[in-house]
N, C-alpha and C positions, 0 to 999 in steps of 0.2 A: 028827124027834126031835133029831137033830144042831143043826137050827138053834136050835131051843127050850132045848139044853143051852147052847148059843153065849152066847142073850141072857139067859142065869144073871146078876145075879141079880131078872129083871125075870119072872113067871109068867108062861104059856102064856097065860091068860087075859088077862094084859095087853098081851101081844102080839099079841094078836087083834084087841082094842080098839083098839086105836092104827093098827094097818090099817086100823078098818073106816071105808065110805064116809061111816057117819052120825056127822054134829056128836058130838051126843050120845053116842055108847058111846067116843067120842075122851075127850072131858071126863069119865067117868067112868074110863077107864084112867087121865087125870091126876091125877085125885083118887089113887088108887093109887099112884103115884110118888112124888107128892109125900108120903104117908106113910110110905113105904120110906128114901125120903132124908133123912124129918125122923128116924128111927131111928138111921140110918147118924152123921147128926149129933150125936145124943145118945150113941152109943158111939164118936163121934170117929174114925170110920172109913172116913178121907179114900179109902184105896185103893176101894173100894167106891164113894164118892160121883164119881170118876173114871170107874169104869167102867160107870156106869150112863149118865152125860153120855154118854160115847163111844159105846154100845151107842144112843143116843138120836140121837147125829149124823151117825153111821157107817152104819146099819141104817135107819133112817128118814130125818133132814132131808134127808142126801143119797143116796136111794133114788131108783132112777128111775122109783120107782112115787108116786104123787101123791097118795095118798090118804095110804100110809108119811111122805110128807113131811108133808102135814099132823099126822099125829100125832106125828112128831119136832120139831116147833116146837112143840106143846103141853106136852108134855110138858117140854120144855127149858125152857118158863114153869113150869111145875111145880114142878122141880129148883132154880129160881133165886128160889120163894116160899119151900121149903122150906129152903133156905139161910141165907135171909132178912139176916143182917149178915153171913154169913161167904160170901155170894155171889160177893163182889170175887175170894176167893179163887182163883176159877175162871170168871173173867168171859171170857177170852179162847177159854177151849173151848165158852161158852155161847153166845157172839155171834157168832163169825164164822160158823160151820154158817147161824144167823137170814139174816146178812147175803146171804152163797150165795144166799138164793131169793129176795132181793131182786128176783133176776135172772131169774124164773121166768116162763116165758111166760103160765101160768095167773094173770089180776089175782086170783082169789079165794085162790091161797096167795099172791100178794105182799103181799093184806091179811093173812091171818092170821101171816105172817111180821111185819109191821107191827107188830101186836097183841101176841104173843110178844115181841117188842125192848122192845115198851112195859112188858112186865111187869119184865121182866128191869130195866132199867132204875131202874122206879117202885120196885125193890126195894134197889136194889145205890146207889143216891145219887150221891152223891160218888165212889165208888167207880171211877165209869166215865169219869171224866174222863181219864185216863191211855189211853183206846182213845179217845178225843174223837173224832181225826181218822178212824178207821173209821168211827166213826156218823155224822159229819158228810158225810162223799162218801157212806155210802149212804144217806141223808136227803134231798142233794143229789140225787138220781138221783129219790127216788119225790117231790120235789116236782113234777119236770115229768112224772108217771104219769098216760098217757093214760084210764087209770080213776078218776072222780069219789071211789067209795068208797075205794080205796089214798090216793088225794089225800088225803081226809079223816082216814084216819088214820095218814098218816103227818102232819099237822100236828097231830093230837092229842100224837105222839111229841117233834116239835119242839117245842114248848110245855113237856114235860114236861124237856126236855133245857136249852132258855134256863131257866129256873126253877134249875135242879142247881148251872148256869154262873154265873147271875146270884147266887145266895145262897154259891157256893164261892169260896175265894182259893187254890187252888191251879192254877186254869187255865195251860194251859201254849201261853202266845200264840205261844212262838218256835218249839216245833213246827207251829204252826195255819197261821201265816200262809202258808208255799208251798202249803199246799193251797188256800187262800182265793187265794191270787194266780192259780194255777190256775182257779179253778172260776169267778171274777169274770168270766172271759170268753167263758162260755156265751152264748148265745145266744137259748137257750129262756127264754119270758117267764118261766115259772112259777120257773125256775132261777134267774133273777137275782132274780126276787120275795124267794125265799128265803134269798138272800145278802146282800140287801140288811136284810133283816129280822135276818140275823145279827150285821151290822157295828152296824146299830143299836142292839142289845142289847150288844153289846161294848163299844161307846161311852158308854153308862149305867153300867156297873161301874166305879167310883171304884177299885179295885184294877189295874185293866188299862187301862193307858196303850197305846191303839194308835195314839197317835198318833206313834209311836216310828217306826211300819211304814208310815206314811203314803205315802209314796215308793214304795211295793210295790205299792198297789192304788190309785192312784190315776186311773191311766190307766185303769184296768179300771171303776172310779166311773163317770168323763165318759162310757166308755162306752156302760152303764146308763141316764146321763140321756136318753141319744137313742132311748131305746127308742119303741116305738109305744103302749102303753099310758101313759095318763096318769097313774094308778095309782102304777103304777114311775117313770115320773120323777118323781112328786110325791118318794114316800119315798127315792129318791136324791137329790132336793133337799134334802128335811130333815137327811138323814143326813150329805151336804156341808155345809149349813149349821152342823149341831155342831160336825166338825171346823174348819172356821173361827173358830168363835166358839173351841175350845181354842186353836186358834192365836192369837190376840189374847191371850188370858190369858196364855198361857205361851213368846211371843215365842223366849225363847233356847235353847229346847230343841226349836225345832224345823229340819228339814236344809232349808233355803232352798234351795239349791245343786241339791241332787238331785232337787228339782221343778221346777224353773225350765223345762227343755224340755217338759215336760209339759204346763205349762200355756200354754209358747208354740204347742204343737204346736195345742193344742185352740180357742185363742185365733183360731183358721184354719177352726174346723168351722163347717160350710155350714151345721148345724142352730143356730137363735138363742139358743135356751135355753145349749145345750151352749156358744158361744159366748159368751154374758152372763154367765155363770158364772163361765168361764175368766178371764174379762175380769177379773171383782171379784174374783178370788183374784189375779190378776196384781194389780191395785192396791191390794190388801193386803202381798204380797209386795214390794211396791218400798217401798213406805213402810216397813213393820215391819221390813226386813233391809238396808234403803242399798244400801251401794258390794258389799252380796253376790251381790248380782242384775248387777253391772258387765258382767261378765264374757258374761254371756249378753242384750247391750244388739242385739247384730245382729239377734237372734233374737226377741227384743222386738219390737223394731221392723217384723221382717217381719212379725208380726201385728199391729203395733196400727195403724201408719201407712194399710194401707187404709180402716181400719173408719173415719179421719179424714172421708172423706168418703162416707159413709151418709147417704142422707135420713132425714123423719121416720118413716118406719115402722121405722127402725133407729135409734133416740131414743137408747135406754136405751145400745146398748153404744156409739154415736159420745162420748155422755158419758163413761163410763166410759173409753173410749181415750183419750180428750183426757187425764183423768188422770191416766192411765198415762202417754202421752209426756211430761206438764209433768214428772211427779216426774223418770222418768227423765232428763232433761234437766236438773233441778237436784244430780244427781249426782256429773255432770263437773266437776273442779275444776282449778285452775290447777295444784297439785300432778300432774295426770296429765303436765303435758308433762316431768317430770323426774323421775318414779317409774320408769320402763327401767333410765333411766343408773342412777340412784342404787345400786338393786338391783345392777346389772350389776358396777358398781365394789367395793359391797361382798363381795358372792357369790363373785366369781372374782378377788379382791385383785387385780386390773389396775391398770395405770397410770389416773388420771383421764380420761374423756372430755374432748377439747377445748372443747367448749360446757360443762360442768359451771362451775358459780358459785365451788365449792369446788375451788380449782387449788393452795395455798397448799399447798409440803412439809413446815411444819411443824403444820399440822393435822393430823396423826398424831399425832404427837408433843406436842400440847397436849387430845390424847383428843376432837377436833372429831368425829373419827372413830365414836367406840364411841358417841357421845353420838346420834350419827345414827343410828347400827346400834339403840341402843334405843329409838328412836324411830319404826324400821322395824319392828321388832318387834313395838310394843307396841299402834300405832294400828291398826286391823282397816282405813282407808280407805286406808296406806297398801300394805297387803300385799294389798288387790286389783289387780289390772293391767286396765286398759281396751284393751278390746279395738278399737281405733278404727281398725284395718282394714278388721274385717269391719263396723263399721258405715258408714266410708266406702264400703266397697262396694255395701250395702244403699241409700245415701241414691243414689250412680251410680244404681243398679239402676231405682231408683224415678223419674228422673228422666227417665231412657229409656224409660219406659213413656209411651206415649202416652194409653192407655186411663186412667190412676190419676185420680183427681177435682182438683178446684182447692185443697180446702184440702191436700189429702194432700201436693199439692207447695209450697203454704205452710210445711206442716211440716216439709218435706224442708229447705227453703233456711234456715228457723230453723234447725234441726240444723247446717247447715254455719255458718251467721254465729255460733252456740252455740260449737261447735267452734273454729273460726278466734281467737275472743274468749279462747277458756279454752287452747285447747291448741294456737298458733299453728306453734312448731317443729312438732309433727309432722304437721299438719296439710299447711304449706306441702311435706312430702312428696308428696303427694298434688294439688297443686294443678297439674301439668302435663296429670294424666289429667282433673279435671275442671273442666279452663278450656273447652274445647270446649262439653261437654253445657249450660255454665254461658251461654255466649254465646248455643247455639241456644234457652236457654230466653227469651233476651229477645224472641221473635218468639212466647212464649206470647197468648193469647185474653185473656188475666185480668189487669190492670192492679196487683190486688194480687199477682200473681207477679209480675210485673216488678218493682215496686217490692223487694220481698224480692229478687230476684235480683240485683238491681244494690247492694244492701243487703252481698251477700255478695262481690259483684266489688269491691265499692267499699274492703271492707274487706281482700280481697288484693292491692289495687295501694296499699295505705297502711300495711301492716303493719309493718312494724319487721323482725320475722321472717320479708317475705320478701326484705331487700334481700341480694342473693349478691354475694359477689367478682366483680370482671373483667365483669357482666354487662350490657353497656350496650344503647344501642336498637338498635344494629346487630344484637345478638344475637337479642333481641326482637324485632325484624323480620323475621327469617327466615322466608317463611312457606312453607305447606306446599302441596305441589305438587298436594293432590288439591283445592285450594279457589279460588277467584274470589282474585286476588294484588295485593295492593296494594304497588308496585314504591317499594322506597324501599332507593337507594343508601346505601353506606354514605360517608360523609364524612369528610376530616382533621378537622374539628372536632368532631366525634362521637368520636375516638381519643385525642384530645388528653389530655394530665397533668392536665385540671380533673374529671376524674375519671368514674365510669360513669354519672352523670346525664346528660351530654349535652342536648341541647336539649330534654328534656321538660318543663324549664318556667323561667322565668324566675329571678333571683337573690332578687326577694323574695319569694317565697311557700316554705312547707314544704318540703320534699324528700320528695317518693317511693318508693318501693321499685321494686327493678327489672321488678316487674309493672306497674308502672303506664302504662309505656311501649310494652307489650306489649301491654296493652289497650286502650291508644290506638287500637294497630296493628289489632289485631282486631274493634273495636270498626266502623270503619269500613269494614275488609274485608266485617265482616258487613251494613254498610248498601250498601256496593258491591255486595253477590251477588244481596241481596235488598233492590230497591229499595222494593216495596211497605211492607216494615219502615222504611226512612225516611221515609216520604210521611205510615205511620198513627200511627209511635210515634216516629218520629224526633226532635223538638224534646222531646216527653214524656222521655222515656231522659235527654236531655243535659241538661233539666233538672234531673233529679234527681242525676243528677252531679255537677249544681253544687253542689247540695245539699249531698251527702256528703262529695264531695273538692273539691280548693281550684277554684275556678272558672277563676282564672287558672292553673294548672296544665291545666286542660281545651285551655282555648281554645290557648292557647300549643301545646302538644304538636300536637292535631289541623291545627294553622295550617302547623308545622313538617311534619308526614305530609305532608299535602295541598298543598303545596309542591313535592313532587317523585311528585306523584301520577301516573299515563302514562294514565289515563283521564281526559281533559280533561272529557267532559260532566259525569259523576259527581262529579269536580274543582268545578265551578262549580255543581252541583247541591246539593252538602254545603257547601260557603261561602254559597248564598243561604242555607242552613238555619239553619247557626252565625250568621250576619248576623243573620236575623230575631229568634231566640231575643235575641241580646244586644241589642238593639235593642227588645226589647219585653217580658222575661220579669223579673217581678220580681224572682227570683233571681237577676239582674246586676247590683242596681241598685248595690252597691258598684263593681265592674267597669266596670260605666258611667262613673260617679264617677272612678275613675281613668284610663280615659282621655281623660274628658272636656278637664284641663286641662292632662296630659303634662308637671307640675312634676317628674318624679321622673326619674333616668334608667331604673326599672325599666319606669315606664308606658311609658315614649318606646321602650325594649327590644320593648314587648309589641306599640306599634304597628305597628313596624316589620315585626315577623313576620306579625301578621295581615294589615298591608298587602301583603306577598308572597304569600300564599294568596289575597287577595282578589282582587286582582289576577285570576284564574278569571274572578269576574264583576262587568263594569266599571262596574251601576248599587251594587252593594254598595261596591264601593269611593269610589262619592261618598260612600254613606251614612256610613261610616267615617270621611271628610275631615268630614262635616257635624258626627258624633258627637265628633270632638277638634276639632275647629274650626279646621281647615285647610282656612278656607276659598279660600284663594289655590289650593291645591292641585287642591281641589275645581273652583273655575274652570278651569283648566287639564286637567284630564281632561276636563272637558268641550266643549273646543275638541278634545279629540281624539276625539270620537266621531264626528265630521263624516266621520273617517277609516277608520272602523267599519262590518261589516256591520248595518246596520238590519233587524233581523228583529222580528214581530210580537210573539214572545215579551220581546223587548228592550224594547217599548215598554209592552209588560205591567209590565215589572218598572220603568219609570220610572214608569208609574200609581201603583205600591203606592209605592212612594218617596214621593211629592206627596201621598198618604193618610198615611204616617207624619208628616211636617213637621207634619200638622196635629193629630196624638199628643200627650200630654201629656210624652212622653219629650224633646221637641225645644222646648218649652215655652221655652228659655233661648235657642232660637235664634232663635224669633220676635221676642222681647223685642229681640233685637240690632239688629233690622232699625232702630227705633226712632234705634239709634245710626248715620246712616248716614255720619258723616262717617270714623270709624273700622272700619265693616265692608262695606268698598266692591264687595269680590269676593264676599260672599255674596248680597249684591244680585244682581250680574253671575251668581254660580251660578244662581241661582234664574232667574232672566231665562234662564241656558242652557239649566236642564232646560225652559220653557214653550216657548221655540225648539222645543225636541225631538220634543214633544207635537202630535198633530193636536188639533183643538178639539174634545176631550172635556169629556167631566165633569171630567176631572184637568186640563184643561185650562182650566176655568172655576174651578175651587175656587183654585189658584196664581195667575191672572190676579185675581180679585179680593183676595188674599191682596197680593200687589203693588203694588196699588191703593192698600193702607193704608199703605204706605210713606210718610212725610210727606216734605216738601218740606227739603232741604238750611237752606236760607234761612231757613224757618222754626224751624230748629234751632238758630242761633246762641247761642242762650240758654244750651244748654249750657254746660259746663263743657268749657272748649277746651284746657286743661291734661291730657284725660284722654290715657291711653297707647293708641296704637294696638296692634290685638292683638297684633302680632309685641312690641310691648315689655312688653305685659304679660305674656309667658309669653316671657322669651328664649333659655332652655333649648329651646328647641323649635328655634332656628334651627342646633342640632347634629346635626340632620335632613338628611341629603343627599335633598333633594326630587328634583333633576336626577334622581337615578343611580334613585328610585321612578319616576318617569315613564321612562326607559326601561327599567324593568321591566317596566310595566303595556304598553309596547309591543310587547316581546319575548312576552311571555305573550298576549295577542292576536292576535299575527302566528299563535302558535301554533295556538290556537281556531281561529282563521280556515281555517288548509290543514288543519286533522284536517276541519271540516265541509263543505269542499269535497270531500274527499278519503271522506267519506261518503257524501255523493250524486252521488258519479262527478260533479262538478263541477270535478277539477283544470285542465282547458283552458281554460273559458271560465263564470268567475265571473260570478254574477248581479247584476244590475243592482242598486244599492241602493234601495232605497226613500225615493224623494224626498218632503221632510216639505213 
C-alpha cells in the first residue's frame, strides 16, 4: 500500500501494468498515462506532469527489475505524445532515463528504449536540438549494436533526427563539434558509418558552414577512408570531396595553415586511396593559398619527394606529386633572400644589417622606411618566412638516402639549383655542409643526376654570392683529413695583393667565386679516391663543366692543382684525361681555337700552365706542342724520350697520338706538312714519333701519312715570301721553351724514381725497351 500511495498519482492498476511481463497490458497502462497527462495539461498542472515523469524514471526506466524498465520507457513515450508541443518543456527528464538503457545488457529493452527516444523525439521537433549532443553519442553507440533489430531501429531514430537538423537553423555546431572530433575516431565500422553519414548531412545544410571546423575532423576523415569496408570509404570519399569542392568556392575563408600537417602527415599513408587523396588536397592547397603553405615546405616535401619516384601502378599520385613540388617550387621567390633582414630591422628598430641594399641614414628620414614597413604589411607573400632550413635539411636528408629513386634525386638537385638561383645568400649558408653529399653524388648510376648535380655545383662555384673575403685557393684547399688528399702547397703567389682569385684561372676569362677553387680541389680529390669514377664518367663530368663554367677557368685551375699533385700516377692519369677531352670534345672547340695560335698573351698564360701539368705525361705533352704548333718544341721532346723509360703503356699512348693526327681536329696540321719548307720540325716530329713506334698498325698509318709529304723541289712554286712559323706568330717567342724542357725533365726524373721505387726497383733499374 505504501508503495501504491508512493506512485500517487499514477492507479494501482497502472502500476501493475506497466510491471507486467506482457507487451500488451504495458501499452494498455500507456494509454492510461498518456490520458492522465493530457488532463494534467489541460489544467496546466506542470507540478503533476513532473511527478508523474519522475515516478516513470525513478520507479521503473531505472528499476532493476526489466520488465519495470520496460514499462518506464513506454510510458515516458506516453507522457511525451501527451505533451505533445509543450514536450521540450521537459525534454531533459524525458531522455536521459530513455538514454540510461541505452546501456542495457537486454538488446530487446535497448530496442524498445530505441522506440521510446523515437517517439519522444517524432513529438518534441526542433525542440530537441538543444540535447543534440546527448542523442547523438547515444545514437553513436547503438549504431555499432551488435543486435540487427536495435541496429534498425536505431537508424530509424537517426533518420528522424538528420530530418529535425536538416529542416532546423538553430543547430548548434560549436557545441557539436568536440563530440564529433571525438567520436570520428572510433573504430567500429558501423560507428564511423554513422559519422560519416552525419558530416554528410551537415554539409548539405546551407545554414551550417562546417567547413569553419574543418581542421578538427580532418585527421579523423583520412582516417575513415582507410577503413576495410568499401562502403565507408566510398562515402568518406564523397563527403571529402564536398568539402573540397566548398574549398575552391570559398578560398578565403578557409584555415590553409591549420591543415597543412595533416595532409602532410597523411600524404605518407602506406594506404593508396588515403594517400591520393591527401595528395589532391595538398595540390589544391598550394595552389589556392601560395606563399601560405611556405612555411610548412619541409614537410611538403618529405611527403611528396618520395611518391616522385613511383612506378606505373602508383600513376595517379607520382602525378599529382610532381604537381605539388612544381607549384611548390614556384613559390620561392627572390624576395625570400631578404625577407629575415628586412623584418628583423623593422621589428626590433636595429641598426641596418650590413648586407641590406637600404644602408642610406637618411631613408628614415625621407619615410623609405614606413613606405617598406607598409609594404610589409600589406602583401600576404611578404609576411610569410621560408623556412629554408628545414628544407635544406630535408633535400641533405634525401640525398643521403641511398634507397630514394632517380627522379626523387632529380628533384632534390632542382630544389637546390631552384634555391641557389632564387635565394643565393642564404643558401650559400648552407653550402659547406652540403658540398660533400653534393660531390659524392657525382659517382650516382644515373647520367641525368649527374648532370643536375653538377648543374647545382656548377652554380656554386659561379655565384656571385658565394665569393667571401680573404678566401683564396689556399683556403680551399685545405682538405679534410678523413679523405684521399690531394697535397697542394700553399704558394707566395697565391697570397700575393692581386687578390683571393689566385691562380684559378687565367686573366681573360670571368672570375669565380671562391668555391670554384675549392671544387677544383675536390673535384679531383674525388677522381683521386675513386678512380673507377674517372675511368667511367670522368671526361663525361668535365665535359659538362665546360659547359656550364668558363672552360678556360676549368683547365687552368685543375692544370695549376695537378702541378703540385704528390700522386705522380694519378698526376699523369688526370692530364691524359683533360688532354684527351680537349683534344677531341666539342665543347673545346673555342679552347682549342685559342690555343691553337697563342696570339694573345692570355692563351700563351694558359699554355704555359697546361704545359707544367702536362708535363705528368710526356706523349700528351707533344700533343699540346702539335695542338699550338710548337712544333720545334715538339721535336725536342722528342729527342728526349730516347732518355725515357719506354714502357708498353708509353707506347700505347704514342699509338692513340698517331690515331689523333689522323682526327679531323689536326686537320690544319696535316695541311702544314704540304708547306715543308717553312714547317721543317713537324716533319722531323712526326719522323720522331715513327722512330718510336715498332711497325704496328700506327706504325703503317704515319709511315704512309709521310709518304705524302711532297718533295721540297717540287714546291718552289710556292710563295717564297711566306713567313716561317716562328714569324707568323712572334708573340710566341716570349715563351722561355729552354726553362719548359727542363721542366719536362725534372718532372720525369720524378715519374721515373716514384716507379722504381714501386716495384722495389731503386737499385737496379730495368733495361729500356730497345725499339
Amino acid at each position: 500500500m505504501n508503495a501504491e500511495r508512493d506512485l500517487a498519482p499514477l492507479a494501482p492498476s497502472v502500476v501493475r501494468a506497466l510491471n507486467d511481463k506482457l507487451y500488451e497490458k504495458r501499452k494498455v497502462a500507456a494509454l492510461e498515462i498518456e490520458k492522465l497527462v493530457r488532463e494534467f495539461v489541460a489544467q496546466n498542472n506542470t507540478s503533476q506532469i513532473k511527478h508523474v515523469i519522475l515516478i516513470l524514471s525513478q520507479e521503473f526506466a531505472l528499476s532493476q527489475h526489466p520488465h519495470s524498465r520496460k514499462g518506464g520507457l513506454i510510458g515516458l513515450a506516453a507522457c511525451s505524445i501527451a505533451l505533445g508541443k509543450d514536450s521540450g518543456l521537459y525534454l531533459k527528464e524525458l531522455i536521459e532515463p530513455v538514454l540510461t538503457c541505452f546501456n542495457d545488457a537486454d538488446s530487446r529493452l535497448r530496442y524498445y528504449a530505441c522506440e521510446a527516444l523515437y517517439n519522444i523525439v517524432k513529438v518534441a521537433r526542433g525542440s530537441v536540438l538543444p540535447h543534440f549532443n546527448v542523442l547523438f553519442d547515444g545514437l553513436s553507440k547503438l549504431a555499432a549494436d551488435p543486435d540487427p533489430n536495435v541496429k534498425s531501429g536505431s537508424e530509424l531514430l537517426d533518420r528522424l533526427l538528420k530530418d529535425i537538423v536538416t529542416e532546423s537553423n538553430q543547430f548548434d555546431l560549436v557545441g557539436f563539434i568536440p563530440l564529433l572530433r571525438e567520436r570520428i575516431y572510433s573504430n567500429n565500422q558501423y560507428a564511423r558509418q554513422f559519422i560519416i553519414s552525419w558530416i554528410l548531412v551537415l554539409e548539405s545544410v546551407p545554414d551550417i558552414n562546417l567547413l569553419d571546423y574543418l581542421p578538427e575532423i580532418l585527421d579523423g576523415l583520412f582516417q575513415i577512408l582507410g577503413d576495410n569496408s568499401k562502403e565507408i570509404r566510398k562515402m568518406c570519399e564523397v563527403a571529402l570531396g564536398e568539402f573540397l569542392k566548398e574549398i575552391k568556392k570559398n578560398p578565403s575563408s578557409v584555415k590553409f595553415a591549420e591543415m597543412a600537417n595533416i595532409l602532410v602527415i597523411h600524404c605518407q599513408a602506406a594506404d593508396d586511396l588515403i594517400q591520393l587523396t591527401a595528395m589532391c588536397w595538398m595540390r589544391e592547397f598550394i595552389q589556392l593559398a601560395g606563399r601560405v603553405m611556405l612555411p610548412y615546405s619541409s614537410g611538403i616535401l618529405t611527403a611528396v619527394l618520395p611518391c616522385l619516384s613511383y612506378d606505373d601502378r602508383k600513376k595517379n599520385i607520382k602525378e599529382v606529386a610532381n604537381v605539388c613540388n612544381q607549384s611548390l617550387m614556384k613559390l620561392v621567390i627572390p624576395e625570400d633572400d631578404e625577407m629575415d633582414e628586412a623584418k628583423q630591422s623593422i621589428t626590433l628598430s636595429a641598426e641596418p644589417n650590413p648586407e641590406e641594399p637600404i644602408t642610406k641614414p637618411e631613408a628614415a628620414s625621407s619615410g623609405e622606411s614606413l613606405l617598406l614597413f607598409s609594404f610589409l604589411c600589406s602583401s600576404e607573400r611578404i609576411q610569410v618566412t621560408l623556412n629554408l632550413d628545414g628544407i635544406v635539411q630535408v633535400l641533405d636528408c634525401h640525398l643521403h638516402d641511398t634507397s630514394i629513386g632517380m627522379m626523387t634525386r632529380i628533384a632534390v638537385l632542382k630544389w637546390l639549383y631552384h634555391l641557389y638561383i632564387k635565394t643565393p645568400r642564404k643558401m650559400f649558408r648552407h653550402t659547406d655542409s652540403l658540398f660533400p653529399i653534393l660531390l659524392r653524388t657525382l659517382s650516382d648510376e644515373s647520367d641525368e643526376v649527374i648532370l643536375k648535380d653538377l648543374e647545382v655545383l656548377a652554380e656554386i662555384a659561379s655565384s656571385p654570392a658565394g665569393q667571401t673575403e680573404g678566401y683564396g685557393p689556399s683556403e680551399a684547399a685545405e682538405p679534410r683529413p678523413s679523405q684521399v688528399e690531394l697535397h697542394v702547397p700553399i704558394r707566395n703567389s697565391q697570397l700575393s695583393s692581386s687578390g683571393p682569385k689566385g691562380l684559378e684561372c687565367s686573366p681573360s676569362t670571368p672570375t669565380m667565386n671562391s668555391y670554384f677553387y675549392k671544387f677544383m680541389i675536390n673535384l679531383l680529390r674525388r677522381f683521386s679516391s675513386e678512380r673507377k669514377l674517372l675511368e667511367t664518367r670522368g671526361a663525361f663530368i668535365i665535359r659538362q663543366l665546360c659547359l656550364l663554367l668558363n672552360a678556360e677557368n676549368i683547365f687552368h685551375s685543375m692544370a695549376d692543382i695537378l702541378l703540385r699533385e704528390e700522386d705522380l700516377k694519378f698526376a699523369s692519369t688526370m692530364v691524359h684525361t683533360l688532354n684527351t677531352i680537349l683534344l677531341t670534345s666539342s665543347e673545346l672547340f673555342q679552347l682549342r681555337n685559342q690555343l691553337k695560335d697563342l696570339r694573345t698573351p692570355e692563351s700563351r698564360n694558359l699554355f704555359c700552365c697546361l704545359y707544367r701539368s702536362w708535363c705528368h705525361n710526356p706523349v700528351t705533352t707533344v700533343s699540346l706542342c702539335f695542338l699550338t704548333q710548337n712544333y720545334k718544341h715538339a721535336y725536342d721532346l722528342i729527342q728526349k724520350f730516347g732518355d725515357l723509360e719506354v714502357t708498353v703503356d708509353f707506347l700505347t699512348e704514342v699509338d692513340k697520338l698517331v690515331q689523333l693526327i689522323e682526327c679531323p681536329i689536326f686537320t690544319y696540321l696535316r695541311l702544314q706538312l704540304l708547306d715543308v719548307k717553312n714547317n721543317p720540325y713537324l716533319i722531323k716530329a712526326l719522323y720522331g714519333l715513327l722512330m718510336l713506334l715498332p711497325q704496328s698498325s700506327a706504325f703503317q698509318l704515319l709511315s704512309h701519312r709521310l709518304q705524302c709529304v711532297p718533295n721540297p723541289e717540287l714546291m718552289q712554286s710556292a710563295d717564297s715570301s711566306r713567313a716561317s712559323s716562328s714569324s707568323r706568330r712572334p708573340a710566341s717567342s716570349t715563351i722561355d721553351y729552354t726553362e719548359l724542357l727542363q721542366h719536362f725533365d725534372k718532372v720525369q726524373s720524378k715519374h721515373l724514381e716514384v716507379r722504381h721505387q714501386r716495384a722495389g726497383r731503386a737499385e737496379q733499374p730495368e733495361r729500356r725497351v730497345v725499339l
